[in-house]
Wavefront OBJ file of the C-alpha trace (Angstrom):
o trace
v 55.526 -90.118 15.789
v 56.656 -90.734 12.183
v 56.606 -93.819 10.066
v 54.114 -96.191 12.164
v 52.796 -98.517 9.604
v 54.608 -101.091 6.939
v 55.157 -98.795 3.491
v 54.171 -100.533 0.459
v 56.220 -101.015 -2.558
v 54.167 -100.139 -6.023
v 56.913 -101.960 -8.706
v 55.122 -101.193 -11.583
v 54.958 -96.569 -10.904
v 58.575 -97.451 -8.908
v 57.058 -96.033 -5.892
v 56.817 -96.693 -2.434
v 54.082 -95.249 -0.178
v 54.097 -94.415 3.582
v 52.029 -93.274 6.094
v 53.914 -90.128 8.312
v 52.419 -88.845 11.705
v 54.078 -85.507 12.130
v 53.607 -82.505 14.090
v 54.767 -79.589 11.715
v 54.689 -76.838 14.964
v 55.840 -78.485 17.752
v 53.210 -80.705 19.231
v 50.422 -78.443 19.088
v 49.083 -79.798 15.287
v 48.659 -83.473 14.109
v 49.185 -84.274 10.623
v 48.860 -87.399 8.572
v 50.897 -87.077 5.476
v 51.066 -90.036 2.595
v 54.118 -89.666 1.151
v 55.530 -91.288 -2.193
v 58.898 -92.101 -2.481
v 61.169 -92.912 -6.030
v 62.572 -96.427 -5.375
v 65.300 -95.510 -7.846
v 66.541 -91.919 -6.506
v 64.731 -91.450 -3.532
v 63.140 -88.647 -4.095
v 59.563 -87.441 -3.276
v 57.510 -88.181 -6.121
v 55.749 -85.218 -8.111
v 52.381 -84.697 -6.361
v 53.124 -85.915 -3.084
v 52.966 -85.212 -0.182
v 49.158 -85.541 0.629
v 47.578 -84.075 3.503
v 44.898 -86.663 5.130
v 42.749 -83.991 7.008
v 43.273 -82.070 4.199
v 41.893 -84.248 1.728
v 39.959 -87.162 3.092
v 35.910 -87.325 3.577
v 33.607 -89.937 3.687
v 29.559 -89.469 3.887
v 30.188 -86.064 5.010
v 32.283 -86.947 7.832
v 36.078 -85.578 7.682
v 39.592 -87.519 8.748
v 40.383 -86.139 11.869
v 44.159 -86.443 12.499
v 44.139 -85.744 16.161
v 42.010 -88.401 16.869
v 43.680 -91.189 14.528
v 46.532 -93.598 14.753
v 47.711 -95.296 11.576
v 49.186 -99.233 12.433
v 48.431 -101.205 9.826
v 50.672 -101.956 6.791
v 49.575 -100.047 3.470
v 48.349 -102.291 0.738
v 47.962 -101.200 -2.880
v 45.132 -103.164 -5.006
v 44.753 -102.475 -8.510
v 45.471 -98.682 -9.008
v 44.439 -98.013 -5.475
v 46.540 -97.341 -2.148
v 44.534 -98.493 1.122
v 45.485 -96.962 3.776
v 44.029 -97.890 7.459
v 43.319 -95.916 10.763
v 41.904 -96.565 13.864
v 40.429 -93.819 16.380
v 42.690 -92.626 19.412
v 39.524 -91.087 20.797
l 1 2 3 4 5 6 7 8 9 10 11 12 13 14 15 16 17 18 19 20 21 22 23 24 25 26 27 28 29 30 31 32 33 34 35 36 37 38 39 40 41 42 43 44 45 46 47 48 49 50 51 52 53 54 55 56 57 58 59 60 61 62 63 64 65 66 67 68 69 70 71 72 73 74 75 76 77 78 79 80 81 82 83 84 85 86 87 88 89
């Protein structure tokens, strides 16, 4: 699927942030990646990417990447990076 929602520009680290739906074997796994781009060179910053599933909890409930779609444009308040989902399911 790829880059669904607007990336996000962070001036002051010179990063920009994205949101990539990807399916690393073929179709048969989903995978959210946020991804953090050098606005200068272009290159994937150190750290990045970051696996969603991987990563993300809440209350004891996981991020299920199958299951989410991500459509709305990053945002980045204070030192934090929002990003937003909505179930497929």
């Amino acid at each position: 699927m790829g880059i669904i929602g607007t990336p996000v520009v962070d001036l002051a680290s010179r990063a920009l942030f994205l949101d990539a739906m990807v399916t690393p074997d073929g179709g048969v796994t989903v995978k959210h990646y946020i991804i953090s781009l050098n606005v200068d060179i272009g290159n994937i910053n150190p750290g990045w990417p970051v696996d969603v599933e991987a990563t993300a909890t809440y209350n004891g409930t996981t991020f299920t990447a199958a299951i989410q779609q991500q459509r709305a444009a990053l945002a980045i308040v204070g030192n934090i990076l929002y990003v937003g989902y909505g179930s497929m399911d």
